[in-house]
Each structure stands twice: as structure tokens, then as C-alpha cells.
N, C-alpha and C positions, 0 to 999 in steps of 0.2 A: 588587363584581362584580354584574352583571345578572342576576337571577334565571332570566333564561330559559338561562345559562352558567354553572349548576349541576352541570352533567355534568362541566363540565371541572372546577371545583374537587375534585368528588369522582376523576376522573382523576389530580390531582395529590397528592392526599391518599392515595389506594391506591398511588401511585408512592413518595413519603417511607415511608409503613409497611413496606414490602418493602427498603429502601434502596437506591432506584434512582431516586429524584429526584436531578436533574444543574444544577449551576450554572455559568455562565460568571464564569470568573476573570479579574480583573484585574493582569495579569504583562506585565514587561518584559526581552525576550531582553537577555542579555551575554554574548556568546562562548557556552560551556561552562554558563554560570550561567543563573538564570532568576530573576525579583526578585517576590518575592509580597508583597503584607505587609510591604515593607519588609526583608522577608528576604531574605538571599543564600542561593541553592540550587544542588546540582549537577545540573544539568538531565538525567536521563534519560528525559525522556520526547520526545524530538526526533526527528524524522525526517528531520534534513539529517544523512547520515548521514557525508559526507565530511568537513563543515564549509564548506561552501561556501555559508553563508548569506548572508554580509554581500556586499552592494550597493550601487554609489552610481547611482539615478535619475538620467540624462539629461535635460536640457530634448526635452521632444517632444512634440508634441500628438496626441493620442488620437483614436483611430479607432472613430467612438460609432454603429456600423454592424454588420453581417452585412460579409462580406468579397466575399460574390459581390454586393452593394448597394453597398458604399462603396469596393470597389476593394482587389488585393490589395498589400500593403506588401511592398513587396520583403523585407523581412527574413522575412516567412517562410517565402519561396522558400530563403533560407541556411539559417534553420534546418530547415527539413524535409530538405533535401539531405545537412547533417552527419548529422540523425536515421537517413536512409534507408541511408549509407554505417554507420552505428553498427552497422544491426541488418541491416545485407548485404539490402537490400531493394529492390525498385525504385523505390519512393515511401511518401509519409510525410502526415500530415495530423495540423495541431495543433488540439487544442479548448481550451478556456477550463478545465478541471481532468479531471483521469484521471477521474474520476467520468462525464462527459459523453462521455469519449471509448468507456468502454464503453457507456453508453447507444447512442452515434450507430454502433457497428460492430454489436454484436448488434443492434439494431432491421431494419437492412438485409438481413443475410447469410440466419439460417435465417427461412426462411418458412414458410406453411402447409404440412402433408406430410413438414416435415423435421422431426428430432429432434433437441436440446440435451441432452448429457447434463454435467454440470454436480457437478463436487467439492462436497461435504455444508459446506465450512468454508470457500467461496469468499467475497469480500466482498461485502460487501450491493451496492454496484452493479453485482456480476455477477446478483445473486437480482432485482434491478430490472428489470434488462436482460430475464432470461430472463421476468419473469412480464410483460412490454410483448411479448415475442415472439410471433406468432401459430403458430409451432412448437410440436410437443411434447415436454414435460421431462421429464428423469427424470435424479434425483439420484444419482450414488454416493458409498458410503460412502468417507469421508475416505481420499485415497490407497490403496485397495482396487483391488488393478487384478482379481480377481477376478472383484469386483464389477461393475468395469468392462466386460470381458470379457465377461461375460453380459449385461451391459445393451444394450451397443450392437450384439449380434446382434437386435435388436431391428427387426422392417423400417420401413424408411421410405426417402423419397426420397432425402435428403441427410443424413448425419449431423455432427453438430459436437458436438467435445469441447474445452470450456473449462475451464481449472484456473489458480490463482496458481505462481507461481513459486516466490517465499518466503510461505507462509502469515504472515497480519501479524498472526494473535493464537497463533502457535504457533512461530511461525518454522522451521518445517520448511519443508524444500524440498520439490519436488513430486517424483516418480521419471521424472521428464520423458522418460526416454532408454526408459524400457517404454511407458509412456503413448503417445512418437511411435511405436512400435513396432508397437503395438496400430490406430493410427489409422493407419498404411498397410495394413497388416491386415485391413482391414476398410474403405478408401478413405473414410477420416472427416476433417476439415479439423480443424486443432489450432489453437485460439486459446490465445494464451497472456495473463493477466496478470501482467507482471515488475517492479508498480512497487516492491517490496520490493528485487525484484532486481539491475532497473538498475542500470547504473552503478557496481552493488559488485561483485556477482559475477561470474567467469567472467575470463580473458583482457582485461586493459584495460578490465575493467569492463562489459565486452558483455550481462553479465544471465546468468540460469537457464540457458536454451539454450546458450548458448556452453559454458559449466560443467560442463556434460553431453553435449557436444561435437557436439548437433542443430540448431544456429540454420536449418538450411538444410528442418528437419523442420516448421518452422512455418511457418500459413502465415500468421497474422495476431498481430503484436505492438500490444499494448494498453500502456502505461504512463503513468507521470508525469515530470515535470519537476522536482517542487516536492521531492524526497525524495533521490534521489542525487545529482541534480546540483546541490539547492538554491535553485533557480527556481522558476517558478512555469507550471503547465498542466499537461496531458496530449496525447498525443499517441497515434497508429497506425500501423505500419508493415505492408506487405505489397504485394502486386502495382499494379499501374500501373492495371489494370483494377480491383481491388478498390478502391483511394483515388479512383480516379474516380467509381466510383458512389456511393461516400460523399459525393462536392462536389458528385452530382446529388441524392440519394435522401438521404440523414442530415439527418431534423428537427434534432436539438441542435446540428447544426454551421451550418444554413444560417439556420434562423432566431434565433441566437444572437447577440448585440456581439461585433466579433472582441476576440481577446486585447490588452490594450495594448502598443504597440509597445515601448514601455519594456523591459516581462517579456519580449516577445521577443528585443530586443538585449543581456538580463543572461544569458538560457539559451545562445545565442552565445561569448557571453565566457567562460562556465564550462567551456567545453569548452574551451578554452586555458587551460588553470589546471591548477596541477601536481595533477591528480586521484590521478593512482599514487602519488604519497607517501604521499598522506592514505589512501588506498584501504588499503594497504599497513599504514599505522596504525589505519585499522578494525577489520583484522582481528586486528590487536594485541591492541587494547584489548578487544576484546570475548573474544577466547581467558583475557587473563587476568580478567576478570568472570566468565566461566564457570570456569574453575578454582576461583577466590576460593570462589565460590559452593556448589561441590558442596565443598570443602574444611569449609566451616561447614555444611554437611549437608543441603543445599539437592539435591532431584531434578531437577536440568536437565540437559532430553534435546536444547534446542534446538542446531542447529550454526552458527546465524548470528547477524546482531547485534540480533536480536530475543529475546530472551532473557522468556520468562514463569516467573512466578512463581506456581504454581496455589496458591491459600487454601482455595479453596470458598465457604464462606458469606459473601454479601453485607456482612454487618455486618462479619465479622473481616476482609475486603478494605478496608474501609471502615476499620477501626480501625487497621488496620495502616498503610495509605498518611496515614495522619495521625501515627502514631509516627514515619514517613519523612522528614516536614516538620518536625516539629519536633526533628528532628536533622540539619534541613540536607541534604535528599536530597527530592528534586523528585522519584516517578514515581506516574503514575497510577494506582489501582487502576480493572478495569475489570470490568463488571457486563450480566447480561444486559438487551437482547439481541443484546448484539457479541457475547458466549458466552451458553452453556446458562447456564441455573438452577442455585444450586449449585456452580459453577467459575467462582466469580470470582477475578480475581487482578492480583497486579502483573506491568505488563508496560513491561519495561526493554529501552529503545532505546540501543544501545552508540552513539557518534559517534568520530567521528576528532578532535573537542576536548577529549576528557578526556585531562587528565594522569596521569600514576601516583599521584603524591599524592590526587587526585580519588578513583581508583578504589580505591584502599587506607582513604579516609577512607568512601565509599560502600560497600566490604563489609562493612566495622566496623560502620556505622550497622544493615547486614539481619541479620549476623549476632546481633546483639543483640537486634533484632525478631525474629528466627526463635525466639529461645527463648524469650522473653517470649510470644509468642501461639501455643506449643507449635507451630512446623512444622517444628522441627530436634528 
């Protein structure tokens, strides 16, 4: 390394000492399984939650353009249509991953004079979005609607309250049905992010809102593709007027390569695929993962197929998610600063491809870790 790129080495050497240097692994999906090392594993770490991964690529050639530059491909005129009818919306708008789709809706909506107020344990591309917004922020404490409540009497022009659906390192749900509550209350716009939620939750998979029986309380749906329905992108839903000034006003979406048509013709097809069986078996398998779990003495509080496993310290996250692999059990330990300092943990993603064998062989594996590294 170049002496004058001494910073970074010493960045990365303060990263390994705390146990929070991160490597990219070499793994190949099969079903259910995941192949590491030559090793077969039971994948919990997936977020194709139905099972709707596997895809066969169509011959099509690729559109190596912005969409209002190279012309829009009819197909995402269908998909936005099915999106829009999904989340009872009047239009819809896909970006290239959930990640840019929150960028390209919070950069447009609050502007100077208005205020974001914004859940403490939101994902980092909603904390992206909000610190690009020329609006003023202010955080409340995780699902506090107290907190809530006092914060957004706070004056300003316009107010906007963003929260996830399913929190994706806690897997709680958000209390969405006080939340919409509070934000007519108080004439505040309710963005929601559901990409945990899509597609699992609620009524035919409708997400958070449905679930909590307020879709019609939002006014802007942020998600993904790539997670319940096992495709790939993100997308937006909300009014006719708001997706417009996204196709005029949204940097990430205009100056962007559109999505390949390919991804957009697999997220099509997903939605004609028996999603409520699998749906149905999601919520199976993950009910009996969390029983399993608290039976072998495990505190899980989550209600979804997000399932954590709090350790704390960094190294025992670390040594544990290595006891996991080497009995055949794929899940990540994960390390700040997705969480605090301190709470780090395994964080187990139920799917609708685990068998019962799977999941009988996979409680076996934790519960034996749990007494080995004292958290049972």
C-alpha cells in the first residue's frame, strides 16, 4: 500500500480489533441451502422470504439508459400498474433497488421549512435520505409514540413521518394504526417503508398497512422487489401527482440506467405464482422457529420472520455465528453499525423453503450454542 493510504490501513486495523472488519464471501444459493466452503448449509440468512427466488433469464437486450433518455419499456408500465393496484394506489414508480427508491422520494417531498421526523431504528437509507433532505429532522425514540406526539407538535410548514413496517434488525412491526393516527392529528404525511413487510404481511400479502387495516392512511409506499416477491428493485406507490413529480424532480430515478427489462419481466411473473401457499408457509415456519427457540431458552420478542438473536459483544456474535457454520447452519452475526455497540447478534430470516427437518436440525444446532456461549 501507498504510504500516502496509511489512514486507511490504520482504518482497517481499528476495524479488525473491535471485530467489525467485514468480508465478502464466496457462496452459492440452492433452494433452502447456501454452499460455503464446500459446505452445505441451512440458509437463514435470505430474504426471499416466500421462496420465489429461482428464475429463468429471458433473451432481451438491455436498456443501458435513464428511461425518460432511452424510452419507456412497456413492461414497466405492467409492473407499476400491478404495484399500484397491490397497494390501492394511483401510480407507482420503479427504481433500480429499495435503497434509491428511498433516496429518490425523501429527496423530493420534504423541503426546506418542513420537518422529518423519523423512527431511531429506521434503515440506513431512510437516515441517507433524511441527512440529503434540506428539511428539518428529528428523531424519535423507537416506536414511542409519546415521543412521537411531542415531537411533531413541533412548528413547521409541512410535517412528514417516516417509519419501517417490519423493522429488519428487530423485526417488530411498527404500531402503524396509532402512528396513522397521530399523523392526521396533526395533518402530517405518513411514508411508510414495508420492504420487510411486503408481500408477507397483511391480507394477500398487501404489507404493514393492510395488517393494521390503514393502507388507505398512507400516503407514500416505499418498498422492494427483491425480498417478498424475490425479484429484484424497488419501487413507490402514492398519488398520480406525487409519482409525477418523482419522473420530473427525483435525481436517483432520472439520472439512473433503467432497471433491466429481464428483472422487470421476473417481478411480473411473481406475482402469478402461488405466493399464499408459500405466504401461508412463512408464517409456519417461522411460528415454529420462534417457539423452538424460546423452548431452548432463547428471549425472542420478535412477531415476524425476522427473528434476532441478541449476544452483545461483538467477539461472542462473532464466535458464535462461527459455531453456526460449523454445524451446518448459515446465519449471520450482525455488528455495529447496522446496531448499537454492544448488541450485536444473530439475526435469523425464516423463508417459506425450510422444511421441518431443516428447522428441527437448525434449533438443535442454537440450542447447543446457546449453552456453550452462556445465553440460555
Amino acid at each position: 500500500m501507498k504510504p500516502r493510504l496509511g489512514f486507511v490501513r490504520a482504518r482497517l486495523s481499528d476495524l479488525k480489533k473491535h471485530e467489525l472488519y467485514r468480508k465478502l464471501l464466496s457462496v452459492r444459493l440452492s433452494g433452502q441451502h447456501i454452499i460455503f466452503e464446500n459446505k452445505k448449509l441451512v440458509n437463514l440468512s435470505s430474504n426471499d422470504y416466500l421462496g420465489l427466488g429461482l428464475t429463468k433469464i429471458p433473451k432481451s437486450q438491455l436498456q443501458s439508459s435513464s428511461r425518460l433518455i432511452s424510452g419507456n419499456d412497456e413492461l414497466f408500465e405492467k409492473l407499476e400498474a400491478r404495484l399500484s393496484r397491490h397497494k390501492h394506489q394511483e401510480a407507482s414508480l420503479v427504481f433500480p433497488t429499495g435503497y434509491m427508491a428511498n433516496l429518490g422520494m425523501l429527496s423530493i417531498l420534504p423541503q426546506e421549512g418542513d420537518l422529518i421526523l423519523s423512527d431511531e431504528l429506521n434503515h440506513a437509507s431512510i437516515i441517507d435520505s433524511c441527512r440529503l433532505s434540506r428539511a428539518r429532522k428529528s428523531i424519535y425514540r423507537h416506536d414511542d409514540l409519546q415521543d412521537l406526539e411531542r415531537k411533531i407538535r413541533s412548528r413547521a410548514r409541512r410535517k412528514f413521518v417516516i417509519t419501517e413496517g417490519i423493522f429488519s434488525m428487530n423485526g417488530d412491526f411498527s404500531r402503524l394504526d396509532e402512528i396513522a393516527e397521530i399523523c392526521c392529528s396533526h395533518g402530517a404525511f405518513l411514508l411508510l417503508d414495508d420492504a420487510h413487510g411486503d408481500f408477507v404481511a397483511g391480507p394477500d400479502g398487501r404489507g404493514s398497512a393492510s395488517h393494521f387495516r390503514v393502507s388507505k392512511k398512507v400516503d407514500v409506499y416505499i418498498s422492494s422487489l427483491s425480498k417478498g416477491l424475490g425479484a429484484f428493485g424497488g419501487y413507490a406507490s402514492a398519488s398520480k401527482d406525487v409519482i409525477n413529480l418523482a419522473v420530473n424532480t427525483s435525481r436517483p430515478f432520472i439520472y439512473t440506467s433503467a432497471l433491466p427489462n429481464f428483472l422487470v419481466h421476473a417481478a411480473i411473473q411473481k406475482f402469478d405464482s402461488d405466493r399464499e401457499k408459500k405466504r401461508i408457509r412463512l408464517w409456519r415456519n417461522s411460528d415454529l422457529l420462534r417457539k423452538g427457540l424460546r423452548s431452548s431458552g432463547f428471549e425472542i420478542e420478535s412477531p415476524s420472520q425476522i427473528i434476532p438473536i441478541v449476544i452483545g459483544p461483538e467477539k461472542k456474535a462473532m464466535d458464535f455465528g462461527r459455531y453456526l457454520y460449523q454445524n451446518g447452519v448459515f446465519a449471520q452475526p450482525v455488528r455495529y453499525p447496522t446496531v448499537a455497540r454492544g448488541k450485536a447478534r444473530i439475526r435469523i430470516s425464516v423463508t417459506a423453503w425450510l422444511s421441518q427437518v431443516e428447522i428441527e436440525k437448525s434449533l438443535g444446532v442454537f440450542e447447543r450454542a446457546g449453552k456453550k456461549f452462556g445465553i440460555t
